[in-house]
VOSE-412626 format. One line per 8 residues: their letters; for each residue y, x, z of N, C-alpha, C. Coordinates in steps of 0.1 Angstrom, whole numbers, plus 5000, padded with zeros to 4 digits. Example, Ala and Ser with C-alpha at 12.3 -4.5 7.8 and 13.67 -1.06 7.14 Angstrom:
REM VOSE-412626
as = 4943/5132/5078/4955/5123/5078/4967/5132/5078 | 4978/5128/5071/4989/5137/5071/5000/5129/5079
END
This chain:
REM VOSE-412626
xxxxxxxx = 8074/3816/0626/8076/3803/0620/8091/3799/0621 | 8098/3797/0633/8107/3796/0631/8119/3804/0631 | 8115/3820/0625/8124/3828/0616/8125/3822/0605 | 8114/3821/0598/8109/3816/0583/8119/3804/0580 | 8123/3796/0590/8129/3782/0590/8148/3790/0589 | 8146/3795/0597/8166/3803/0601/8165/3805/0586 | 8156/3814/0581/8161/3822/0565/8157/3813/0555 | 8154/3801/0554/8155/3788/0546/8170/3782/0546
xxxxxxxx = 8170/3783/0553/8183/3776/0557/8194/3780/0554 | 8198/3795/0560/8203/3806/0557/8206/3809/0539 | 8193/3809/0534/8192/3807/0519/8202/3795/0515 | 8196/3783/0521/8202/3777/0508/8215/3773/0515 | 8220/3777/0521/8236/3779/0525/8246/3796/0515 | 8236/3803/0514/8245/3812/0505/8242/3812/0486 | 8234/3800/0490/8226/3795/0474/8241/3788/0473 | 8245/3776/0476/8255/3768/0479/8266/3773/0476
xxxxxxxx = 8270/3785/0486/8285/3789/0484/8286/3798/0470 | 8278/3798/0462/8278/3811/0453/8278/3800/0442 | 8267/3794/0440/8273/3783/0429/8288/3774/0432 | 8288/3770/0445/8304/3766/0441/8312/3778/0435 | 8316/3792/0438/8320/3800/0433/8318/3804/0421 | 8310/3804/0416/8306/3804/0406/8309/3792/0394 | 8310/3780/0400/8319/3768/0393/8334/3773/0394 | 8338/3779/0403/8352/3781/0403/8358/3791/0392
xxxxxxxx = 8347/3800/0394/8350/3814/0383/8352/3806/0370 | 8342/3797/0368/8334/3792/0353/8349/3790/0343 | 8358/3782/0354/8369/3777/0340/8377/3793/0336 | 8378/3805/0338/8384/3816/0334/8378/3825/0328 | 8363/3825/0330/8351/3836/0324/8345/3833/0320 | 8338/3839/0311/8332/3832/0303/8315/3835/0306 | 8303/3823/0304/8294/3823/0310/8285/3835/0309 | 8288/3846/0297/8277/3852/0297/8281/3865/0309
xxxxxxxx = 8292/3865/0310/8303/3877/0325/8292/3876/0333 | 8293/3859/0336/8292/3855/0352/8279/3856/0355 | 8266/3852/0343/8252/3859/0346/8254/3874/0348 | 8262/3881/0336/8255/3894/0338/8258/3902/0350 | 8268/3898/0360/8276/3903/0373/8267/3899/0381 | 8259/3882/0383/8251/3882/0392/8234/3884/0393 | 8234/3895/0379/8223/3897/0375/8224/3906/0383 | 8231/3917/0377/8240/3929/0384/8238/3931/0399
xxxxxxxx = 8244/3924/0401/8243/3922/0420/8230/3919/0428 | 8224/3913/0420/8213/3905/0428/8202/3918/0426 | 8204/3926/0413/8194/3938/0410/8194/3950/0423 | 8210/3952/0422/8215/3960/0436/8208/3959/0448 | 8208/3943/0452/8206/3937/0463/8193/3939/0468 | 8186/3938/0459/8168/3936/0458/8162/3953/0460 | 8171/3958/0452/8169/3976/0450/8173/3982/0465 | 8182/3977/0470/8187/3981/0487/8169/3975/0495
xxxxxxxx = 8168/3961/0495/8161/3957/0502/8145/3965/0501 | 8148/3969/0489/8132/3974/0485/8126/3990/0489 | 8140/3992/0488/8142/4008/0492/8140/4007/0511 | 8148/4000/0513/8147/4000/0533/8134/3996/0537 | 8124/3984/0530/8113/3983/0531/8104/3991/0530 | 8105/4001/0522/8100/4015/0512/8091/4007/0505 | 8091/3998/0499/8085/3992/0489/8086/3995/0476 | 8074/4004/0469/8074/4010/0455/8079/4003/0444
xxxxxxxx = 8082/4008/0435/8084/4003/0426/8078/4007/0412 | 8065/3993/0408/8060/3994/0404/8063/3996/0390 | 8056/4004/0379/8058/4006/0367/8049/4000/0360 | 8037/3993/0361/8029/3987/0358/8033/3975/0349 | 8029/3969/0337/8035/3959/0332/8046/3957/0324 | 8056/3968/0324/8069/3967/0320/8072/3960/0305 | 8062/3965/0297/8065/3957/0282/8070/3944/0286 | 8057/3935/0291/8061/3925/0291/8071/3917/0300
xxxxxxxx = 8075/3927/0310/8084/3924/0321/8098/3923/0308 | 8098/3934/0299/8112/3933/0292/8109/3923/0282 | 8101/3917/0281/8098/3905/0266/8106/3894/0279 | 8099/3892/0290/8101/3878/0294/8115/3884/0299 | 8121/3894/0306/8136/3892/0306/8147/3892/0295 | 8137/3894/0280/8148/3891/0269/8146/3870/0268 | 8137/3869/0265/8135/3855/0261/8143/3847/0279 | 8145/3851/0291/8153/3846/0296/8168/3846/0292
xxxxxxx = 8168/3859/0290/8186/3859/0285/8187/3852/0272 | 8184/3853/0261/8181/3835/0251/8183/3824/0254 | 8171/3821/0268/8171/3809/0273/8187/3805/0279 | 8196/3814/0281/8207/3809/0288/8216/3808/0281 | 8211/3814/0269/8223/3812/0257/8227/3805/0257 | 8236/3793/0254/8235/3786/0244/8242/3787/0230 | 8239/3782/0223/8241/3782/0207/8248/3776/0202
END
């Protein structure tokens, strides 16, 4: 329990500093960079953590895994 509470916390302190950074970047780059870099990263990130876990990686589902990750990238468009 109160691990669970450190990595809440923990979270939304590097949730924090990344959106401010990310406000900082914003006036020089343009917004679709700044998703695709922390799409990027965060794919890495997850792919490290999943591999050390040995947690598979499921193939099951993928059609619609790539329908809802286009209609998200849409959703962030804007127009």
């Amino acid at each position: 329990m109160k691990n669970g509470v450190i990595l809440a916390v923990l979270s939304s302190l590097v949730f924090s500093i990344m959106n401010a950074l990310v406000k900082a970047v914003s006036l020089n780059i343009p917004a679709s960079e700044i998703m695709f870099f922390r799409s990027l990263i965060g794919t890495i990130i997850i792919l490290i953590m999943m591999k050390q876990s040995r947690v598979i990686f499921s193939k099951k589902g993928v059609p619609m895994l790539f329908i809802r990750g286009l209609l998200g990238a849409f959703k962030e468009r804007s127009f």
